[in-house]
N, C-alpha and C positions, 0 to 999 in steps of 0.2 A: 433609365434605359441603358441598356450594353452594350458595346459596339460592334456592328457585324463585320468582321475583317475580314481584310485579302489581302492574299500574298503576293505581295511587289518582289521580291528576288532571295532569293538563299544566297546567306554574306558565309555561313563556317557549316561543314558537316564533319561531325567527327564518327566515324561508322555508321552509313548512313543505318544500320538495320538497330541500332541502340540509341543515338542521340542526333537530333540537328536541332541548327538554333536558327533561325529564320526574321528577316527584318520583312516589317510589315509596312503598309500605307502611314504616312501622317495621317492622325484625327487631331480633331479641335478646332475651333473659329482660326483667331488668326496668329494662334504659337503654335511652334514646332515641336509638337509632340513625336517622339518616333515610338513606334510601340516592338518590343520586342518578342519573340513568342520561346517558350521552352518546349520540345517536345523530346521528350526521352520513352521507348518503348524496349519495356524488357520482355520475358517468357509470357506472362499472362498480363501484365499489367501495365499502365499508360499514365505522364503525365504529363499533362499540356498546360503553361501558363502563359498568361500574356501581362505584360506590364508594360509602362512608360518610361522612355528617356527625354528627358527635358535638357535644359540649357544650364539647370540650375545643379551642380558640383554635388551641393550637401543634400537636397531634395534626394537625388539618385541614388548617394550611399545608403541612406537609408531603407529606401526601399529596395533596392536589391541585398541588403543584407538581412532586409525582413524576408525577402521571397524565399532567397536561400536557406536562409534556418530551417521554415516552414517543408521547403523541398527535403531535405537533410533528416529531418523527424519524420516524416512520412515515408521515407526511404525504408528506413529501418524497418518497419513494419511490413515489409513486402514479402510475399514468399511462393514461390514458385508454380505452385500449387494450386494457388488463391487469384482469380482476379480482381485488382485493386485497382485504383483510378483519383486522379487527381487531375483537380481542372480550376483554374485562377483566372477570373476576369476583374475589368474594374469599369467604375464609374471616374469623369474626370467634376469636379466642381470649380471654380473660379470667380472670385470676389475681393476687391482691394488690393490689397497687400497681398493675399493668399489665395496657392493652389492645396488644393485639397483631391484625395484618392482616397477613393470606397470600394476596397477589393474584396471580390464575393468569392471566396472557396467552397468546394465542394470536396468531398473524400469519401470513396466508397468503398467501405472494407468489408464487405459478403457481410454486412449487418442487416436487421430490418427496412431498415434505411438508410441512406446516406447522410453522412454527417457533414452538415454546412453551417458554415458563420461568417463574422464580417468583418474586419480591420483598416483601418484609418489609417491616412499618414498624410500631415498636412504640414504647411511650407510657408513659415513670411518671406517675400520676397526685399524688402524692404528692411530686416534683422537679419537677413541671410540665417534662418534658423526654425528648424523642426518646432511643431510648436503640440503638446499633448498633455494630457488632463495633468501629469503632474506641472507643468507650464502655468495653465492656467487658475490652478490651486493655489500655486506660492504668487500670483496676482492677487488671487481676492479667496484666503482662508475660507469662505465661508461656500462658496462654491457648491460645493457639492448639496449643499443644505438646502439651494436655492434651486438648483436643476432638480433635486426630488420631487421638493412641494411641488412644484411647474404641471413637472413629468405625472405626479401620480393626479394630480387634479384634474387636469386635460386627458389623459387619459381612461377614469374612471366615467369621465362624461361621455364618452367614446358608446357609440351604438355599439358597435362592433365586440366592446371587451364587457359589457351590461350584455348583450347579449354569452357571453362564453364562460362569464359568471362565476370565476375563479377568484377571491378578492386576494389569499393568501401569496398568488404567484404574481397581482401587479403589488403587493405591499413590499413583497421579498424585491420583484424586478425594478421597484422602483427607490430602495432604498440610501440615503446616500454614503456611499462606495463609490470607489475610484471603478473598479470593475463594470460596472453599471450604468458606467455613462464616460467611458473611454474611446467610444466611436462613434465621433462626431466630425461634422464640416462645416465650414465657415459661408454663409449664402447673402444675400442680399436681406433679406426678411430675418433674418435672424441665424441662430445654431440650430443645425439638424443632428438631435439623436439616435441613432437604430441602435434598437433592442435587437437581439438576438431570438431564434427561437428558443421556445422554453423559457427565454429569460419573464414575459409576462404573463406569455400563455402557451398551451400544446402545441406541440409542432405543428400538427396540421393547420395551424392556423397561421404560420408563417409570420416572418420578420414587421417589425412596427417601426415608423419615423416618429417625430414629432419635431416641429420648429420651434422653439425658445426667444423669443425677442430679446436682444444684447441689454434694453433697459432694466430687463427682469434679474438678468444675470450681474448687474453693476459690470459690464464690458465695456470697454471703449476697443474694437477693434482696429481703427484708422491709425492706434500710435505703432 
């Protein structure tokens, strides 16, 4: 689920008719999440993100040096002419040691569709440190080999993808590659994988999870 926010007070506007940046309500049980929102509005085109600021120093660079890049590449491609649009939300997850963000973009550049996908960025609290597939790679070399077989077995059993009946695009989405299984979160029941669209099947058929059990993976997440 996404959070549906409201604006608690405008903290900086820089032109209000081009850029403000707006602090929003805490979400989350019982941490202080502050969530912040971007909104920048040029000639034809708009982009609005919203992200977290936590407690946590290295969690936050991270993630705003990911929003920012994202923001910064997207820019580029804007043109006056054109109405374009970009819009960033996120999921929060929380388990052990670690918070984890599942931030869902969207970007619509006057294509047939809009083009959306999804990036991770997760947080030992307890290593004080980002933690992503290369992390967990150089724990257990074999990794990758083990989320495949998981990913393509549970999946192929999938009513859903028996039905849509493409074998070549869960073989390719679920092969293992780093790409392929870099956006993931840390949960109580295990790692949650989201595939991307396209990655297993046509778009219209939209984004896939899957939960992996740590015993499957040789994970000890608690150290």
């Amino acid at each position: 689920m996404l959070y549906i926010l409201k604006v608690n007070n405008i903290i900086e506007t820089k032109n209000e008719n081009i850029k403000e940046t707006i602090a929003l309500r805490t979400i989350a049980s019982q941490d202080d999440y502050v969530l912040q929102r971007i909104n920048e509005k040029y000639k034809n085109s708009n982009i609005e993100v919203y992200y977290p600021v936590t407690k946590y120093e290295v969690l936050n660079k991270e993630v705003k040096s990911i929003i920012d890049a994202k923001i910064s590449k997207f820019k580029e491609n804007i043109k006056d002419n054109v109405k374009y649009s970009m819009f960033i939300n996120f999921d929060i997850y929380k388990y052990d040691n670690y918070i984890g963000f599942v931030f869902h973009v969207l970007e619509d550049v006057a294509a047939v569709h809009p083009n959306t996908y999804i990036f991770t960025v997760n947080y030992n609290i307890k290593n004080n440190c980002i933690i992503n597939i290369d992390t967990l790679i150089s724990e257990n070399n074999n990794i990758l080999n083990l989320m495949s077989k998981y990913a393509y077995i549970t999946l192929s059993n999938s009513d859903k993808i028996k039905e849509i009946n493409m074998p070549y695009m869960l073989t390719n989405g679920t092969k293992a590659i780093k790409t392929n299984f870099e956006s993931f979160v840390f949960t109580k029941y295990g790692m949650v994988i989201f595939f991307e669209k396209y990655q297993i099947a046509p778009y219209t058929h939209g984004e896939f999870c899957i939960t992996i059990p740590y015993l499957e993976l040789n994970l000890n997440i608690s150290e």
